[in-house]
C-alpha positions as CSV (number, residue, x, y, z in Angstrom):
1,X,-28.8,21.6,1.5
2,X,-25.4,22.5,0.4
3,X,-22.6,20.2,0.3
4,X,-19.2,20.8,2.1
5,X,-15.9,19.3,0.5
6,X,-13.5,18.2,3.1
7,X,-10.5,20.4,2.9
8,X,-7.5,18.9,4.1
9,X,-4.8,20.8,6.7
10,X,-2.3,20.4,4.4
11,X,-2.8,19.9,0.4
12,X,-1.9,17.0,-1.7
13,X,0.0,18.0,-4.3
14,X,-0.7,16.4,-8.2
15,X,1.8,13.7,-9.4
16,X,2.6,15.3,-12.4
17,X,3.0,18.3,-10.9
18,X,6.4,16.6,-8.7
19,X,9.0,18.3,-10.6
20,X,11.6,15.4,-8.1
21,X,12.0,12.2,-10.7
22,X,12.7,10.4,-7.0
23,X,9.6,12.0,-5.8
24,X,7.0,10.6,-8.7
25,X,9.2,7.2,-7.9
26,X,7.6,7.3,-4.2
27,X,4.3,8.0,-5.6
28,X,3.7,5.6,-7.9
29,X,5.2,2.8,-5.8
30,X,2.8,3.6,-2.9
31,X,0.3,2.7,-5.4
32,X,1.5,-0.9,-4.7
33,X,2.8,-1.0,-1.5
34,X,-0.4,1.0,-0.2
35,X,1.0,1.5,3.4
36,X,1.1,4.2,3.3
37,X,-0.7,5.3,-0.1
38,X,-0.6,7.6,-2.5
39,X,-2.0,10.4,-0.6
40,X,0.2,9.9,2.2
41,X,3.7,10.7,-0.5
42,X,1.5,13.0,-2.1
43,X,0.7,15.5,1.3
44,X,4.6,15.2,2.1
45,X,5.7,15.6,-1.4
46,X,4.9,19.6,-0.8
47,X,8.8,18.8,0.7
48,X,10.4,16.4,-1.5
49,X,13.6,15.6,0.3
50,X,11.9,14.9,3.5
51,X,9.3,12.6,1.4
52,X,11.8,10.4,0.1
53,X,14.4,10.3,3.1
54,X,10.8,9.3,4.9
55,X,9.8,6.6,2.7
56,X,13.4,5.3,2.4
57,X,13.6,4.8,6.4
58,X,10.1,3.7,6.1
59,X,10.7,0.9,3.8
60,X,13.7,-0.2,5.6
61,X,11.4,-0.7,8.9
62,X,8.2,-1.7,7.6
63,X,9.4,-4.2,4.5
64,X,13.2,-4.6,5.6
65,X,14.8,-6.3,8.4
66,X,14.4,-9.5,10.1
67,X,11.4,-9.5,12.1
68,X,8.8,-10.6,9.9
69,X,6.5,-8.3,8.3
70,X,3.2,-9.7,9.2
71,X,4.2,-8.7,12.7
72,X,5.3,-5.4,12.4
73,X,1.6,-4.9,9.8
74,X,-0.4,-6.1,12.4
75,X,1.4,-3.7,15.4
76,X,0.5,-0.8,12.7
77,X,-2.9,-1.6,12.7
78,X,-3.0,-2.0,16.4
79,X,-1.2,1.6,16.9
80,X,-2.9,3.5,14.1
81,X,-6.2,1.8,15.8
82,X,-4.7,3.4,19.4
83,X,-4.0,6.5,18.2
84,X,-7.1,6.8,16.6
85,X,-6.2,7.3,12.8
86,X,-8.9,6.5,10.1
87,X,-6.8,7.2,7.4
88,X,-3.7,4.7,8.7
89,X,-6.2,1.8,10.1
90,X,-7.3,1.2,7.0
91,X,-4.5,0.6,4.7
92,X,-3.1,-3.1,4.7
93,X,-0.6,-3.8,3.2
94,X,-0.6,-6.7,0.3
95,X,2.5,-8.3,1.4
96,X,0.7,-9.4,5.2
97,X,-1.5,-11.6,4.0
98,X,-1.7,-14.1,6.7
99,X,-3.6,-11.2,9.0
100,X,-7.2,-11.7,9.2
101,X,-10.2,-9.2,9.3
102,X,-10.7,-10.8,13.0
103,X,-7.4,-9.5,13.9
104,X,-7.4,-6.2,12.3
105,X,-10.7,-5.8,14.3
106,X,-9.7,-7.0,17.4
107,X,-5.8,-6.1,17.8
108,X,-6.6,-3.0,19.8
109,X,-8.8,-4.6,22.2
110,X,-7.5,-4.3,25.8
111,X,-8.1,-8.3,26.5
112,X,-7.4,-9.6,23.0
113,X,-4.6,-11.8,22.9
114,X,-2.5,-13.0,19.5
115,X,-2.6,-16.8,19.3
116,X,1.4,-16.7,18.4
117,X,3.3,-15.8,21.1
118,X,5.7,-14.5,19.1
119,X,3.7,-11.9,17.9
120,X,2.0,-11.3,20.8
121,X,5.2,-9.9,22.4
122,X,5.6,-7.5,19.7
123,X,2.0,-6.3,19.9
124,X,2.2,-6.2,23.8
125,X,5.7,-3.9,23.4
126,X,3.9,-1.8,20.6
127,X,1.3,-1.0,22.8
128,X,3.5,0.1,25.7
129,X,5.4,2.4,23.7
130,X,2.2,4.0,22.1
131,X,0.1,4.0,25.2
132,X,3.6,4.8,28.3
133,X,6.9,5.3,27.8
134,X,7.4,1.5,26.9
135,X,9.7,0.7,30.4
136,X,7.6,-2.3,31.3
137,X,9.8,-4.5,32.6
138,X,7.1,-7.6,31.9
139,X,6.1,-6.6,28.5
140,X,10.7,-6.4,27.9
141,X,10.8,-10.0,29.6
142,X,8.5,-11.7,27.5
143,X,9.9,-9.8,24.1
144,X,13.6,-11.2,24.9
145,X,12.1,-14.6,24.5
146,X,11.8,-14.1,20.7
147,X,14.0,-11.1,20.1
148,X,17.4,-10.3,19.7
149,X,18.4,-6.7,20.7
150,X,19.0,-5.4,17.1
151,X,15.2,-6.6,16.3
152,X,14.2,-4.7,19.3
153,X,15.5,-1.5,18.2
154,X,14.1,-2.5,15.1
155,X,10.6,-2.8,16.3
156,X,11.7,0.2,18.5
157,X,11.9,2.6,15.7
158,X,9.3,0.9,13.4
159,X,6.8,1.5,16.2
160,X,7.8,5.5,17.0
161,X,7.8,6.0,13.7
162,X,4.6,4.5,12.8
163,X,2.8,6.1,16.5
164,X,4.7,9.5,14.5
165,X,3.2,8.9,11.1
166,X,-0.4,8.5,12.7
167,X,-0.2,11.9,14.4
168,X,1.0,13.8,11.4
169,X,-2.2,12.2,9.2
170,X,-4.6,13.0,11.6
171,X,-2.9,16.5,12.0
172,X,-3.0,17.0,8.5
173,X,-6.2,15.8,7.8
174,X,-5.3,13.9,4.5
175,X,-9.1,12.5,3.7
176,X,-12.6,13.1,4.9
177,X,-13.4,10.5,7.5
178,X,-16.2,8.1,6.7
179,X,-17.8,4.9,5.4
180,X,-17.6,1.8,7.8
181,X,-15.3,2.4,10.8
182,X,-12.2,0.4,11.1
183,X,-11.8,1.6,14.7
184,X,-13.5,-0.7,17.0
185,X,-15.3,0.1,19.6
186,X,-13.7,0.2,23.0
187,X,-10.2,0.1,21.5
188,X,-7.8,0.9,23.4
189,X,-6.3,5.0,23.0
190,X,-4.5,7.0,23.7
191,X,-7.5,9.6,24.2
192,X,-8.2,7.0,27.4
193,X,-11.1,4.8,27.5
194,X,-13.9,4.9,25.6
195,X,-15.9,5.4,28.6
196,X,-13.8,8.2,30.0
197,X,-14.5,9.8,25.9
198,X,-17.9,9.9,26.6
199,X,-18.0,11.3,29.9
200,X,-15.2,14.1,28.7
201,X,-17.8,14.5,25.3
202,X,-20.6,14.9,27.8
203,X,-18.6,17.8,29.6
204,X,-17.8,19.8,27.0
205,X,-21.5,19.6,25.5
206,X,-23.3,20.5,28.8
């Protein structure tokens, strides 16, 4: 039986080949940040400028700002969960440590509700945005409780750009899916339900 190397959409480049001194910079702090990793920089670093314009906006979402970062790491692993990216649900990164395994299992789940309603409101907007076109006037009610406009855009962009990021690594095909799952089952998507996924698999296969 032979066996079949997964060959990625788009290549990663080496590190020492990066020729950009900013580039390698990206790199090698992705090594500690880990969301996104290495391989992440490394696939965009086949165009510098737009890796490093990327991972400054990304660092001024994801670690900057005001709304705490726990929040806005737990919505990443609800959206990269929803969009149905392997690669992005399982990165965590180090500086969200009060998110639990429970949670990063169950974030995605259509009834599961965070026990902070803080967060919850951000993880409820997330989804809109992801799953719609985020308008819900419900979902905006209960974020105002906890949110001032500016952290609102803030989540705003945070959330696009991390629903973008997902789409580009599954489009790219950075790794070789595998190992345990770190979707759950019946999570919600944005490919529908996992029982309409089944029916549309049984479809095309008859």
């Amino acid at each position: 039986m032979s066996v079949t190397s997964h060959v990625a959409n788009v290549p990663q480049i080496e590190t020492d080949d990066a020729t950009d001194a900013g580039l390698r910079q990206v790199i090698e702090r992705a090594k500690v940040t880990k969301s996104p990793p290495p391989a992440w920089y490394r696939t965009m670093g086949n165009n510098p400028e737009v890796a490093k314009a990327f991972a400054g906006y990304w660092d001024l979402l994801h670690r900057g700002g005001t709304v705490p970062h726990d929040i806005k790491e737990l919505a990443r692993i609800q959206i990269a969960q929803m969009v149905g990216c392997e690669f992005c649900a399982r990165q965590t990164s180090p500086l969200a440590a009060s998110i639990t395994e429970e949670q990063k299992m169950s974030c995605a789940l259509p009834n599961w509700g965070h026990p902070d309603p803080k967060t919850r409101a951000a993880l409820h907007y997330a989804r809109t945005l992801t799953l719609d076109d985020g308008r819900d006037a419900e979902v905006y009610a209960e974020l105002k409780k906890f949110y001032s406009y500016a952290e609102i855009i803030e989540l705003s962009a945070f959330f696009c750009l991390t629903a973008g990021g997902n789409r580009m690594a599954k489009s790219w095909s950075i790794e070789a899916h595998g190992g345990v799952p770190t979707i759950p089952e019946n999570a919600m998507s944005i490919h529908g339900s996992a029982e309409h996924q089944l029916q549309h698999k049984s479809s095309h296969s008859a």
